[in-house]
N, CA, C and O atoms as a DFTB+ gen file, in Angstrom:
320 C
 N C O
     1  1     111.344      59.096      97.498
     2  2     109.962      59.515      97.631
     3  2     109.717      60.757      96.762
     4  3     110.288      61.826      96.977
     5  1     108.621      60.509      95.525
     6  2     108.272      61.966      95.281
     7  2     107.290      62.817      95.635
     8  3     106.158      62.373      95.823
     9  1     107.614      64.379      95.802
    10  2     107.685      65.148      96.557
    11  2     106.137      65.793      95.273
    12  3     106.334      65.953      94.068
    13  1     105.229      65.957      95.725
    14  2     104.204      67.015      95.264
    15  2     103.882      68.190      95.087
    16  3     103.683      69.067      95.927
    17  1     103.819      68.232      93.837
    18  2     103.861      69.537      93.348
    19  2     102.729      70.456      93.442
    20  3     101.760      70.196      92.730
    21  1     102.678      71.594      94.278
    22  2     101.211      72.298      94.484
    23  2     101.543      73.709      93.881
    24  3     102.607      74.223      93.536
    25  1      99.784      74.300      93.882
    26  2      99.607      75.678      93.850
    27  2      98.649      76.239      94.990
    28  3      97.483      75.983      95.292
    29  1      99.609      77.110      95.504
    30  2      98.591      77.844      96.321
    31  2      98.343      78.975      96.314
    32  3      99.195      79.841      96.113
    33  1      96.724      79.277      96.601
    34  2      96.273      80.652      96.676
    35  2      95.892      81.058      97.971
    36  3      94.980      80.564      98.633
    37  1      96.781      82.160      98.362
    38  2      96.779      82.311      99.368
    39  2      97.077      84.021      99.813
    40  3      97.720      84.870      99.196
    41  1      96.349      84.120     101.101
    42  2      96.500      85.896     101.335
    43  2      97.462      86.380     102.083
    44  3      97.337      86.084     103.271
    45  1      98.854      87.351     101.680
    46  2      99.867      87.730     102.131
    47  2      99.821      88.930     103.411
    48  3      99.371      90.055     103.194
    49  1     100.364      88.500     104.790
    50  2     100.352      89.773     105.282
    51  2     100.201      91.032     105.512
    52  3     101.134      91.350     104.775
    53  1      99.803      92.095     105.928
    54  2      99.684      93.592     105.476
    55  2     100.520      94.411     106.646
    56  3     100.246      94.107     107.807
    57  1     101.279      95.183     106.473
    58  2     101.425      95.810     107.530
    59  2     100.390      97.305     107.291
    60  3     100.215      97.954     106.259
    61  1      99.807      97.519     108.723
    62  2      98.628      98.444     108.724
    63  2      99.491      99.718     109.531
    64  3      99.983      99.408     110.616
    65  1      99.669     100.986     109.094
    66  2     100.113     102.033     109.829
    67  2      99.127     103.214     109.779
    68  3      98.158     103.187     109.020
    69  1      99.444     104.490     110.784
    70  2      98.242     105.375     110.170
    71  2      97.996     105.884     108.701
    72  3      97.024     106.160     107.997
    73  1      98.939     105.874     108.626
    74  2      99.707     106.599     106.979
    75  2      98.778     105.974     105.735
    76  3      98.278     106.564     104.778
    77  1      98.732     104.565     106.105
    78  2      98.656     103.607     104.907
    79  2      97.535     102.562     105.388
    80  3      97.722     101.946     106.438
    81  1      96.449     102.369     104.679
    82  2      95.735     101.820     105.198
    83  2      94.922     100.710     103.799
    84  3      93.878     100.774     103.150
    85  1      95.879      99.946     103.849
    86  2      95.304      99.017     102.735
    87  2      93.900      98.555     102.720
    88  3      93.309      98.233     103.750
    89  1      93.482      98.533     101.786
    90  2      92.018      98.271     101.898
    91  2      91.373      96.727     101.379
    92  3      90.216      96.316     101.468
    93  1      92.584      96.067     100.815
    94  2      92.765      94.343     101.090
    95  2      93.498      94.214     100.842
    96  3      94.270      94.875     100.148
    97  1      93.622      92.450     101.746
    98  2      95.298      91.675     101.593
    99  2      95.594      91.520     100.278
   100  3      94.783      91.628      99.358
   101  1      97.135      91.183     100.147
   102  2      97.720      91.101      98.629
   103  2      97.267      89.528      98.742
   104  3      97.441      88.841      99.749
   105  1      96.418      88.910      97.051
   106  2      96.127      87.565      97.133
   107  2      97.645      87.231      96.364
   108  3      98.132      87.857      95.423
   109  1      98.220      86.047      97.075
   110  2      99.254      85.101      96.291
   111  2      99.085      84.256      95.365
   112  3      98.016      83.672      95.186
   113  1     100.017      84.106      94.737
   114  2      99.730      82.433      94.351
   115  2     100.888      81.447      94.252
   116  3     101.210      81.374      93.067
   117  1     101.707      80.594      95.077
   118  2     102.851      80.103      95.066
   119  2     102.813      78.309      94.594
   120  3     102.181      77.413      95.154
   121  1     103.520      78.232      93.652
   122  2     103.758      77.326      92.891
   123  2     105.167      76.294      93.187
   124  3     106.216      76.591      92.616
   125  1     105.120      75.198      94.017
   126  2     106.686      74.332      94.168
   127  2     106.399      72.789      94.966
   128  3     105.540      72.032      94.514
   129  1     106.990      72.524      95.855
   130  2     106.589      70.949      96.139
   131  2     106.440      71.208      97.664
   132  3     107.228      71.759      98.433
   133  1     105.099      70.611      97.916
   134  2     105.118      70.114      99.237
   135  2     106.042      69.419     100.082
   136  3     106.190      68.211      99.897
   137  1     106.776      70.089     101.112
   138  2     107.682      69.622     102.089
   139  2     106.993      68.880     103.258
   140  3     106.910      67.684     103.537
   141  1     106.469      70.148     103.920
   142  2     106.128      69.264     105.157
   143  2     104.367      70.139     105.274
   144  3     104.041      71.209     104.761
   145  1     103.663      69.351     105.989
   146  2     101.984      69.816     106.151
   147  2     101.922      69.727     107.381
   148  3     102.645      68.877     107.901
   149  1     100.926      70.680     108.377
   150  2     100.698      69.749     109.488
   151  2      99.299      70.873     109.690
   152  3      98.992      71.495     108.673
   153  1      98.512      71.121     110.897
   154  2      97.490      71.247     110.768
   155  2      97.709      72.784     110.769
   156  3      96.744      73.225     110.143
   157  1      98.408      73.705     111.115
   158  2      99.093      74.893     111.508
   159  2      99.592      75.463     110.166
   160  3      99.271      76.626     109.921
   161  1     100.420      74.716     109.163
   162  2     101.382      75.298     108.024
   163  2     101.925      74.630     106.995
   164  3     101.935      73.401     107.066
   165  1     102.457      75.258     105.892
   166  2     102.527      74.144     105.116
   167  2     104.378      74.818     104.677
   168  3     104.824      75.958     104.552
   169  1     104.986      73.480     104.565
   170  2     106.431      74.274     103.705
   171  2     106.500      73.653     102.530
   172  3     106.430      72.455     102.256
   173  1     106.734      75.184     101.452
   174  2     106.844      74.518     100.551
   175  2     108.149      75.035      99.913
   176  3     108.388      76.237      99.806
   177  1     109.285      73.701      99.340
   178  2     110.419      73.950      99.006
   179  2     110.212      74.322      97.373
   180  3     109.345      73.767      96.698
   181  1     110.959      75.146      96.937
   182  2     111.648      75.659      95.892
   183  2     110.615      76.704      95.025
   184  3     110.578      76.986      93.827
   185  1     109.957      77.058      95.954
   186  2     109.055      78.116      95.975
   187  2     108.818      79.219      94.948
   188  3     109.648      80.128      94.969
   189  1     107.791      79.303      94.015
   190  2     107.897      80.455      93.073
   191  2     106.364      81.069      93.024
   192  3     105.366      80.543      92.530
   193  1     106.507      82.575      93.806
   194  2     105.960      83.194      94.410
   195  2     105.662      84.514      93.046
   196  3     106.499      85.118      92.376
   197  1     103.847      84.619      93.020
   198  2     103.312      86.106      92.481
   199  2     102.413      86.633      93.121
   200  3     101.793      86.089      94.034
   201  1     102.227      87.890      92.656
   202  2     101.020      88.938      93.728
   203  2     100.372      88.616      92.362
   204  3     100.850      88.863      91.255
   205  1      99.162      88.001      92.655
   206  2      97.880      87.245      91.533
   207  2      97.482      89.214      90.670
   208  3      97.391      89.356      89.451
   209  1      97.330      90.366      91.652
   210  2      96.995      91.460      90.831
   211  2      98.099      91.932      90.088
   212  3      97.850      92.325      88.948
   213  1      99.241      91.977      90.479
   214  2     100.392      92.343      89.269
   215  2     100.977      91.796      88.568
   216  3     101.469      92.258      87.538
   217  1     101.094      90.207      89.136
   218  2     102.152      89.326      88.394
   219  2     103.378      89.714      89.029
   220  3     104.220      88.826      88.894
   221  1     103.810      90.739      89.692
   222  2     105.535      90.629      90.057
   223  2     105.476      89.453      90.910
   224  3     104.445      88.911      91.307
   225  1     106.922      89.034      91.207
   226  2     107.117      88.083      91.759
   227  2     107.806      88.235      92.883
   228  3     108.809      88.950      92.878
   229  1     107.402      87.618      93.979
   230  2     107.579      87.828      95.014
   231  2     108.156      86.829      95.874
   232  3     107.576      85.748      95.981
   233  1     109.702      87.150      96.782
   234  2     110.184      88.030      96.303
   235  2     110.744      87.957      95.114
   236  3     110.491      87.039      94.335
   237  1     111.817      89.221      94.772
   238  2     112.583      89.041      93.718
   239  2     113.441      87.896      93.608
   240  3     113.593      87.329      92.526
   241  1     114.213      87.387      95.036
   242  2     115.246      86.957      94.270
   243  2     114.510      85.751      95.565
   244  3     114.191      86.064      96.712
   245  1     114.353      83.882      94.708
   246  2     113.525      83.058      95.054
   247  2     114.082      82.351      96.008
   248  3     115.216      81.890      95.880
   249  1     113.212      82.149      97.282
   250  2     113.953      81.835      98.322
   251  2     113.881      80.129      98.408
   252  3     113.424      79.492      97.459
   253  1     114.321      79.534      99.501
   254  2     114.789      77.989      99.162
   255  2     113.448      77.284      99.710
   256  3     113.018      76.134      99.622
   257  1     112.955      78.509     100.336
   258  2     111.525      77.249     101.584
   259  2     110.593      78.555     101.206
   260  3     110.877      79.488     100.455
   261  1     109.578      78.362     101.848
   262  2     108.514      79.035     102.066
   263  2     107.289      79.336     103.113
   264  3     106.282      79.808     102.586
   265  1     107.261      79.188     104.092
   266  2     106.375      78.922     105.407
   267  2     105.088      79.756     104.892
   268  3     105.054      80.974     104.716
   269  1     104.315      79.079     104.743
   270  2     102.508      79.461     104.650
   271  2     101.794      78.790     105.860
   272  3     101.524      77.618     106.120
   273  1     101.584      80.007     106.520
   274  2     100.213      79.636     108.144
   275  2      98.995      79.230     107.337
   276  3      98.734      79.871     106.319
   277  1      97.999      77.909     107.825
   278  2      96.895      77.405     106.923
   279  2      96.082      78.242     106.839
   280  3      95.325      78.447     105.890
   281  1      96.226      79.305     108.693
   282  2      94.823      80.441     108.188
   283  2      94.827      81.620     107.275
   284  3      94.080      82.598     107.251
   285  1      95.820      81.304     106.549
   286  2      96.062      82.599     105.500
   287  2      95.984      81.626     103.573
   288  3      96.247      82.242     102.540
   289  1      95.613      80.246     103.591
   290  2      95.330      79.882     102.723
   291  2      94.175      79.507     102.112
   292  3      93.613      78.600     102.726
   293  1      93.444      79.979     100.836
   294  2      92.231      79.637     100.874
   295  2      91.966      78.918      99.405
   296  3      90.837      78.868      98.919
   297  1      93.405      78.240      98.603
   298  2      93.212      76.863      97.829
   299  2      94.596      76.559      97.841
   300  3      95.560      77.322      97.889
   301  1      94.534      75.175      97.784
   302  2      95.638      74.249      97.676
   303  2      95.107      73.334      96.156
   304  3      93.985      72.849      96.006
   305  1      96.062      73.286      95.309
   306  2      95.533      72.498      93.916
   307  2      97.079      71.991      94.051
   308  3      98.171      72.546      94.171
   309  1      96.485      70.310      93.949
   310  2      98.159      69.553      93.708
   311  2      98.105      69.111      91.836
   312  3      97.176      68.694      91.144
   313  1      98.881      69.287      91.658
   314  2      99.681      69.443      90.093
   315  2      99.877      68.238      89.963
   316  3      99.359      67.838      88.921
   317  1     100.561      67.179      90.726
   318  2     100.949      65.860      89.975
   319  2     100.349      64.694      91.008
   320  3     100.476      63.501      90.733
């Protein structure tokens, strides 16, 4: 079975302290194949992750899965 290749744009966590008070989420954009979907999350294997304002990549060193909650995604574009 082949496995679909997506991009998603999507908004990363913040941790909020008094200190530091971000003033918006970091937007993503993660690029690899749809694993599994369901109405809650999406996994996507072989995952290659950027912060859309800097370009670093996130993280550094690329992890094997990726867990994205749907309410933190706001495009899904499938590639193939």
């Amino acid at each position: 079975m082949k496995k679909n290749k997506v991009k998603i744009i999507w908004n990363d966590a913040v941790i909020y302290t008094p200190d530091s008070k971000p003033e918006e989420l970091s937007k993503m954009e993660t690029v690899g194949f749809l694993e599994k979907e369901s109405e809650e999350f999406l996994i996507i294997s072989k995952p290659e992750t950027h912060k859309i304002s800097t370009g670093k990549k996130h993280p550094e060193k690329q992890p094997y899965f990726y867990f994205i909650p749907k309410g933190m995604v706001e495009k899904i574009e499938h590639l193939n």
